[in-house]
C-alpha positions in Angstrom: 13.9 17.3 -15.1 15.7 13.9 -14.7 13.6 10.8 -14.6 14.3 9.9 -11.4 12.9 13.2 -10.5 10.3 13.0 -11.9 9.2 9.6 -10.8 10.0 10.7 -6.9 7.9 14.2 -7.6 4.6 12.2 -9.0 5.2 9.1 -5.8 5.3 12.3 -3.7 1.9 13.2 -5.1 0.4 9.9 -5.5 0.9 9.1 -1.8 0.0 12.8 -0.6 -3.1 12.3 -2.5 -3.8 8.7 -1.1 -3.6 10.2 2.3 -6.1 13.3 1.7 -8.6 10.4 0.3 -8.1 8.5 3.5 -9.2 11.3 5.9 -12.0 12.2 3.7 -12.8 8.6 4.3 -12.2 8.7 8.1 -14.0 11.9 8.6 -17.4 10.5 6.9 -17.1 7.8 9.0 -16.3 9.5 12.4 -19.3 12.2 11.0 -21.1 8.7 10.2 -21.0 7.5 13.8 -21.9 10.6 15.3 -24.8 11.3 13.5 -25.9 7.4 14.0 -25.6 7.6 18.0 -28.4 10.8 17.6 -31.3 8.6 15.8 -30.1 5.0 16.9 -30.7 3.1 20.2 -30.3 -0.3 21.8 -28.0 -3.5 20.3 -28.9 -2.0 17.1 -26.6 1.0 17.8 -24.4 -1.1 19.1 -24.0 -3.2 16.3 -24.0 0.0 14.1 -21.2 1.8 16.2 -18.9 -1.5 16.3 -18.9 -1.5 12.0 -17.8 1.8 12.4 -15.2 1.3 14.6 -13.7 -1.4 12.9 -14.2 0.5 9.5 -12.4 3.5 11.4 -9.7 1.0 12.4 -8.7 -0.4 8.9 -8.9 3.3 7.3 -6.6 4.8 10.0 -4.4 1.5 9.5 -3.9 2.5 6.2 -3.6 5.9 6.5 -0.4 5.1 9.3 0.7 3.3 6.2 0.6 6.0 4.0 2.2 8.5 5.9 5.4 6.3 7.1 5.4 5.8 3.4 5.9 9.3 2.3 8.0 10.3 5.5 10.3 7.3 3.8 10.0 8.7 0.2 10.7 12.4 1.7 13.9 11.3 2.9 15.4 10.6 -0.1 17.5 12.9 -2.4 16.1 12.3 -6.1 19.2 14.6 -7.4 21.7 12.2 -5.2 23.0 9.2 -7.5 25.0 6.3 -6.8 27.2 3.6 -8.2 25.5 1.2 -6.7 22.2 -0.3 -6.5 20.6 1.3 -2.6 17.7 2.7 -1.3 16.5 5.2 -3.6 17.9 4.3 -6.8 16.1 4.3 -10.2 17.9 1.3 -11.5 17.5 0.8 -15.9 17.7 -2.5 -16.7 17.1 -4.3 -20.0 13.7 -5.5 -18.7 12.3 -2.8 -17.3 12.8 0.7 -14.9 12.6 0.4 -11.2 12.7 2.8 -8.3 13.8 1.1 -5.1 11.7 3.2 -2.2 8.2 2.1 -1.2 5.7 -0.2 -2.4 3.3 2.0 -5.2 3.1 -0.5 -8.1 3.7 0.8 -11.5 4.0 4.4 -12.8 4.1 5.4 -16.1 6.1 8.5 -16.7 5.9 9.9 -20.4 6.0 6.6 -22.1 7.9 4.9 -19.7 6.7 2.1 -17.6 8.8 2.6 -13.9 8.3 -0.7 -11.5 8.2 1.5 -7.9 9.3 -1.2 -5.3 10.4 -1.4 -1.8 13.6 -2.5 -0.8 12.4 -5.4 0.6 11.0 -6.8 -2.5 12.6 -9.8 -4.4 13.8 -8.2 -7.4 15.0 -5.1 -5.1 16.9 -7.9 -2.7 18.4 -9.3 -5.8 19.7 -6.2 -6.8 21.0 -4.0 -4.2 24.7 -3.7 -4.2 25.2 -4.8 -7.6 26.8 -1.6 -10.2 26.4 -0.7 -14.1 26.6 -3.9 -16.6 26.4 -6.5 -14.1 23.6 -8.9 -14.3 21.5 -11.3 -12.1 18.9 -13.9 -12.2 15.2 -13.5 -10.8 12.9 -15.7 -11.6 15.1 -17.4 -13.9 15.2 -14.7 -16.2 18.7 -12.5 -16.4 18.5 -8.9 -15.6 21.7 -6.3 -16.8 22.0 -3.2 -15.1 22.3 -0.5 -17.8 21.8 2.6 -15.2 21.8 3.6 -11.8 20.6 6.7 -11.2 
């Protein structure tokens, strides 16, 4: 399997598996507050409930993340390469590997370290468009694109 591939099949998992963690985490809360409202009463209850709530909120937050993420990710073709730097591409340069789709930090795949970035980051901006053997600057250091996958 290609690297590109490979890095979309294990951001496929690490994103599917994010999401099952977050509904764990939403159910023991929801399972939380229910059993709470059966043994709790007055402003303490309140009080109680209102956490939960809020903790629900931020977890299902998260979770809407997560799955617009993925639904992003899935809508890529990993076997579809390009001539130029886009959405999608696994782009070698000589300081490092990076896959332009959604914001998962790094991977490492084998021994290689891949840099998985959304489009809308810097380095992404400061790529996109450009081909094979041309360079740019970010951060005042000089990148050269030495594949676009």
């Amino acid at each position: 399997m290609e690297l590109k591939e490979t890095v979309y099949a294990e951001c496929i998992k690490i994103l599917e598996a994010k999401i099952a963690n977050l509904k764990s985490e939403i159910d023991a809360v929801q399972e939380s507050a229910i059993s709470d409202t059966k043994s709790s009463m007055g402003d303490k209850y309140e009080t109680g409930r209102e956490v939960m709530m809020q903790e629900r909120n931020r977890l299902g937050g998260q979770y809407d993340v997560y799955v617009k993420q993925l639904a992003t990710l899935r809508n890529f073709d990993p076997t579809k390469s390009s001539e130029e730097v886009g959405r999608g591409s696994l782009v070698e340069t000589d300081k490092g590997v990076f896959y332009i789709s959604v914001p998962l930090g790094n991977i490492k795949i084998d021994d290689k370290l891949v840099f998985v970035i959304s489009e809308g980051a810097p380095i992404a901006k400061a790529m996109m468009g450009m081909r094979v053997k041309e360079s740019h600057t970010f951060n005042k250091q000089p990148y050269l694109i030495k594949s676009i996958k």
